[in-house]
C-alpha positions in Angstrom: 2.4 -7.5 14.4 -0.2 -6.9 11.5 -3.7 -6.6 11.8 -6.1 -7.5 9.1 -10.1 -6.8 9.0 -12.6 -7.3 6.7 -16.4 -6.8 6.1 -17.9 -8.7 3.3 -17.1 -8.2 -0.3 -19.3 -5.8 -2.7 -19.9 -7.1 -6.1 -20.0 -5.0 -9.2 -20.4 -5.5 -12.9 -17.1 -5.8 -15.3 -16.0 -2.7 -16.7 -16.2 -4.5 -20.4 -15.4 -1.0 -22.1 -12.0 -0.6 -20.0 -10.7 -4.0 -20.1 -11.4 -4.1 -24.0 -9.7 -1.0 -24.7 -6.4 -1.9 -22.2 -6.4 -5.3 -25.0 -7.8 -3.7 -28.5 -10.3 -6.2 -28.6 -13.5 -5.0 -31.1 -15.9 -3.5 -28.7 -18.5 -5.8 -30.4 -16.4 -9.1 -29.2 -18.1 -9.5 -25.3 -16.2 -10.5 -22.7 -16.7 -14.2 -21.3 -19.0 -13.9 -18.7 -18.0 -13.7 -14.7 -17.8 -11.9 -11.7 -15.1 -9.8 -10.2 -15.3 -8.3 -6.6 -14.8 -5.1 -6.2 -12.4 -4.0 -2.7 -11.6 -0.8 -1.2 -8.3 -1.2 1.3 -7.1 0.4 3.7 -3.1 0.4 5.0 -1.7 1.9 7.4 1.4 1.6 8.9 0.9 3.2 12.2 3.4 2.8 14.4 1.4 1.4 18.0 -2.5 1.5 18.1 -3.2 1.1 21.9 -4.5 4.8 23.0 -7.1 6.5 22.5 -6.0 9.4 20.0 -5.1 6.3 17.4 -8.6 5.1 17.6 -10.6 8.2 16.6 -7.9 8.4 13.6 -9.2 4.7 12.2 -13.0 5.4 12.9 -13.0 8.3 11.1 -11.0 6.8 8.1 -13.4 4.0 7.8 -16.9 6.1 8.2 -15.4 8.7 5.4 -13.7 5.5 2.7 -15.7 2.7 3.8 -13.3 0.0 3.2 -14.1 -3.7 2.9 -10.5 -4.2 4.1 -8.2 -3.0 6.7 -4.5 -3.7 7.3 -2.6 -2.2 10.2 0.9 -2.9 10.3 3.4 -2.4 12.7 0.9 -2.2 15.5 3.2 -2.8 18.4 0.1 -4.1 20.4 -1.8 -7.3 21.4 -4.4 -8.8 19.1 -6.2 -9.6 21.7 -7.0 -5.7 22.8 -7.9 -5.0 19.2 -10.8 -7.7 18.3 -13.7 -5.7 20.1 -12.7 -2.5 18.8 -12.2 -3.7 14.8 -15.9 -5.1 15.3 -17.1 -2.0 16.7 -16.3 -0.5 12.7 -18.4 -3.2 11.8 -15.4 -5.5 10.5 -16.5 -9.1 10.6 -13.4 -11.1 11.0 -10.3 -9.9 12.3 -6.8 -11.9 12.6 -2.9 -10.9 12.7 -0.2 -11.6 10.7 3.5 -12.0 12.1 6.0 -9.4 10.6 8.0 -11.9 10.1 5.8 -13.5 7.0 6.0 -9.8 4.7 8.7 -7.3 6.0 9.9 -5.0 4.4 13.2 -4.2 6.8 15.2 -0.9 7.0 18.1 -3.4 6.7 19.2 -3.6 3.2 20.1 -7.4 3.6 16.7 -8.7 5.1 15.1 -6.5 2.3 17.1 -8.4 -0.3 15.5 -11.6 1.4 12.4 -10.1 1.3 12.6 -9.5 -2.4 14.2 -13.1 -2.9 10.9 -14.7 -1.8 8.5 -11.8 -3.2 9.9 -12.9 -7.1 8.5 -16.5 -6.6 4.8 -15.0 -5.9 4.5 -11.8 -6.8 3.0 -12.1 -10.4 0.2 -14.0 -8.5 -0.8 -10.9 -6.4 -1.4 -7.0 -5.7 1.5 -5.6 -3.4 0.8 -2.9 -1.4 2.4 -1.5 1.6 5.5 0.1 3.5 8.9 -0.9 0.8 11.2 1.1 3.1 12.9 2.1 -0.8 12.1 4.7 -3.2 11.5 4.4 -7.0 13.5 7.7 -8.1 15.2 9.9 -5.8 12.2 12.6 -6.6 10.4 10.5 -3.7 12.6 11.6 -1.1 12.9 15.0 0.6 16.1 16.1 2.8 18.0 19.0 3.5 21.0 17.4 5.9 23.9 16.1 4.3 26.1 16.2 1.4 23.8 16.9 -1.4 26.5 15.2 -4.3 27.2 12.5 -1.5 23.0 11.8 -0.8 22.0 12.2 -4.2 24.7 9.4 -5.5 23.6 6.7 -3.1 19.8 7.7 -3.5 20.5 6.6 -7.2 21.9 3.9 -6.2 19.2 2.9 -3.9 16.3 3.3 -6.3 18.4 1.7 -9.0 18.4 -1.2 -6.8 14.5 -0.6 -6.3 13.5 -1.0 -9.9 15.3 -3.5 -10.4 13.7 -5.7 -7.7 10.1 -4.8 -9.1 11.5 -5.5 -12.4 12.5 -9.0 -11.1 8.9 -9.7 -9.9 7.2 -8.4 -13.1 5.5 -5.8 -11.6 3.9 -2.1 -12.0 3.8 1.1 -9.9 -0.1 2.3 -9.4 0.9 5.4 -9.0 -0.8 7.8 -6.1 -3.2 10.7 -6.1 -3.2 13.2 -3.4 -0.1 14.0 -0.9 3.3 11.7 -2.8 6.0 12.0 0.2 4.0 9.8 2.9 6.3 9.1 5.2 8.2 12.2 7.5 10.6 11.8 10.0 8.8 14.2 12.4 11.7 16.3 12.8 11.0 20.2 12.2 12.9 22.9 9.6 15.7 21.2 8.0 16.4 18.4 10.3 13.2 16.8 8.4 13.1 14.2 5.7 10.6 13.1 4.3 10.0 10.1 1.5 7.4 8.1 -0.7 8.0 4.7 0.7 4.4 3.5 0.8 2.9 2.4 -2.8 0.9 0.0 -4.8 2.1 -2.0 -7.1 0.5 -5.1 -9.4 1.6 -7.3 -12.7 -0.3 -7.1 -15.8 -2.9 -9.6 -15.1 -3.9 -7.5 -11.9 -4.3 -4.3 -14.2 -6.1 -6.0 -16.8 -8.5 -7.1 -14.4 -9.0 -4.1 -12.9 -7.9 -1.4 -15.3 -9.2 1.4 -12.7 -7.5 0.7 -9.9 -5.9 3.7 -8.4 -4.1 4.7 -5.0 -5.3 7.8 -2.9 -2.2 8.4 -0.3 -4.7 10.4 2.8 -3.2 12.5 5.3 -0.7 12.0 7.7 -2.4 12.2 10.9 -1.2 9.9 14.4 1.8 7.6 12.7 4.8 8.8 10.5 3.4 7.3 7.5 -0.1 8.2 5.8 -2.7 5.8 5.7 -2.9 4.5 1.8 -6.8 4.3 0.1 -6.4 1.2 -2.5 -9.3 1.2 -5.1 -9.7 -2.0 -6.8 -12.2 0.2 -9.1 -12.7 4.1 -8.5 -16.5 5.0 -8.7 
């Protein structure tokens, strides 16, 4: 189950400057005239949200970032025992989303489903969230195994990545702060941990908002980080 909240949307001016120089147009040329929203998100992937060391986590995210949006996937909980506490962060609508709809599986075959579907609508959207796949082995971290053995079917695995975003026409937004968000909790060299949360948008989305950025936070309560995602960084 997913969990979605929102508070209303801020508005902000274009940033005429950035979009001209991202399409060489003469700085004297405006713009035609409209109005883009600005959004802060918020996703999570947290792993079970019904105690009470979860909820200071998500309060203090949102008094420190502020987001208009919030997703929480993989809550393992009840809608129902979440509404009251997502409008006590001053969220004004609330709703959940079955997994079912967007999933990105640990099984290779539902993600090639996934994937299937994702290529007839992606160039229309930003997607962000948990890709359980990596883009270059670089975003994975592991000390058990055969290091020839994991490093050939690492390569293989991101090969198989790229070419999938490829497919759907889209763009990494690359990450500030800590890369390898996800950790398998496991201490010394038993752990592993990889980058399998990200941003990523088509051309149109980058144009629109050529400072959009990703701020990976912390890893705190789940075994992934919560992920910042800046529509336009202030």
């Amino acid at each position: 189950m997913h969990y979605i909240s929102m508070t209303p949307l801020k508005t902000m001016e274009e940033n005429h400057k950035a979009i001209m120089r991202y399409l060489g147009i003469d700085s004297q040329d405006p713009l035609p005239d409209q109005e883009i929203s600005s959004m802060d998100l918020l996703i999570w992937n947290c792993r079970g949200v019904g105690n009470k060391r979860f909820k200071r986590n998500p309060r203090k995210l949102v008094q420190i970032h502020k987001p208009e949006l919030m997703v929480l996937m993989e809550t393992k909980v009840e809608f129902k025992s979440m509404g009251m506490f997502f409008n006590g962060m001053g969220f004004i609508a609330s709703s959940y989303v079955d997994p079912i709809a967007v999933y990105a599986s640990p099984s290779r075959a539902k993600r090639d489903d996934l994937w299937d579907r994702l290529e007839a609508i992606a160039q229309h959207m930003l997607v962000a969230g948990n890709f359980n796949d990596f883009i270059t082995p670089n975003d994975k971290r592991s000390f058990h195994g055969s290091h020839q053995q994991t490093l050939s079917q690492d390569q293989r695995r991101s090969k198989k990545f790229n070419e999938r975003i490829n497919n759907c026409k889209l763009m990494d937004l690359g990450c500030i702060g800590p890369r390898l968000i996800w950790s398998n909790n496991r201490k010394c060299w038993a752990n592993t941990m990889v980058r399998f949360d990200r941003a990523m948008c088509n051309t149109e989305w980058r144009i629109t908002f050529p400072d959009g950025a990703v701020r990976n936070l912390l890893r705190t309560y789940s075994d992934h980080s919560p992920m910042m995602v800046f529509t336009q960084v202030e």
